[in-house]
N, C-alpha and C positions, 0 to 999 in steps of 0.2 A: 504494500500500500504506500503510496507517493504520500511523503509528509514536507511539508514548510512549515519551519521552525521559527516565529520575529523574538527578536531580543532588542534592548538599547533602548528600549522607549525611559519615560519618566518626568518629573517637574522639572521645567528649566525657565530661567529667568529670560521675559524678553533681550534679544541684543545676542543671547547664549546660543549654546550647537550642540547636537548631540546627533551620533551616527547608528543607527539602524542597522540592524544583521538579518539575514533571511537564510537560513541553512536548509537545500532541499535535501531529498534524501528517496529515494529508490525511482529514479529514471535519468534519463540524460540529458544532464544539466546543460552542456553545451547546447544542445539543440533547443534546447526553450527560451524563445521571447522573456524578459523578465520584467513586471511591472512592480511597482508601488501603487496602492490607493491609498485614500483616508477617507474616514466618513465622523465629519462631525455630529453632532446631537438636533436630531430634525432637520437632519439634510439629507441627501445622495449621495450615494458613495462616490467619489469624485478620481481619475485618473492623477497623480501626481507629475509618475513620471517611467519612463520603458528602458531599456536596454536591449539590441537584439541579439541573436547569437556572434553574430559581427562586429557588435561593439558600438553600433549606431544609439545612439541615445535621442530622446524627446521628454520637454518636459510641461507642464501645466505653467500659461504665461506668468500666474502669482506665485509663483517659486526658480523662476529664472534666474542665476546668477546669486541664487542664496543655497540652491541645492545640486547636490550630483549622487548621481544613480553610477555604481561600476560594480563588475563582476570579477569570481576570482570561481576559473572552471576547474582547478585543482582542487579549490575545498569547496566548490560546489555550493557557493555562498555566493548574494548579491547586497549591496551594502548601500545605503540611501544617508549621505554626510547632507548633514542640515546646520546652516550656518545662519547668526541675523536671523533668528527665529522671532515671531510672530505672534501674540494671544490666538492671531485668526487661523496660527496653523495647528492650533487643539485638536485634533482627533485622534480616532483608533485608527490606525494605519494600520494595511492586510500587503501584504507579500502574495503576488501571483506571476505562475509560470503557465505560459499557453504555447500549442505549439499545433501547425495543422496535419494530420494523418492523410492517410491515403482514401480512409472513408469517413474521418471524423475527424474535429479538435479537439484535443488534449487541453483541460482547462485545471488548476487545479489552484488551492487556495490556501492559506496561515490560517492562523485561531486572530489573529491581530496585536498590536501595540498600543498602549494607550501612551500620547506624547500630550502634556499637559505645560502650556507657555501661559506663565504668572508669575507675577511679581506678590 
């Protein structure tokens, strides 16, 4: 059974940074697209930010140049550095790895992080 593992969330003062882990664990990490969401409290879960197995990255316009999404396909782990953090970037952040088959897509999902920005 394919698991993603988030770690790194926590309280952090606006202005602060804190780096996110996603540990997958029983498929091929290489081949998986890797995202970030967050979903704040009476919102939509919202796309942060991608990585693809190429290394191509995208990110959600309100976190340009405060965040970066990179993979490491040795440990099979994708890491989301969040700098200049935000109140407004409170949520639970999910780690997702998707990837398209030959008759289907491979979509698979974390338990989440909760990242909590207050002063």
């Amino acid at each position: 059974q394919v698991q993603l593992v988030e770690s790194g969330g926590g309280l952090v003062q606006p202005g602060g940074s804190l780096r996110l882990s996603c540990a997958a664990s029983r498929l091929t990490f290489s081949s998986y697209t890797m995202s970030w969401y967050r979903q704040a409290p009476g919102k939509e879960r919202e796309l942060v930010a991608t990585i693809t197995p190429g290394g191509s990255t995208n990110y959600v316009d309100s976190v340009k140049g405060r965040f970066t999404i990179s993979r490491d396909n040795a440990k099979n782990t994708v890491y989301l550095q969040m700098n200049s953090l935000k109140p407004e970037d409170t949520a639970v952040y999910y780690c997702n790895a998707q990837r398209l088959g030959v008759a289907r897509r491979y979509d698979y999902w974390g338990q989440g992080t909760q990242v909590t920005v207050s002063s």
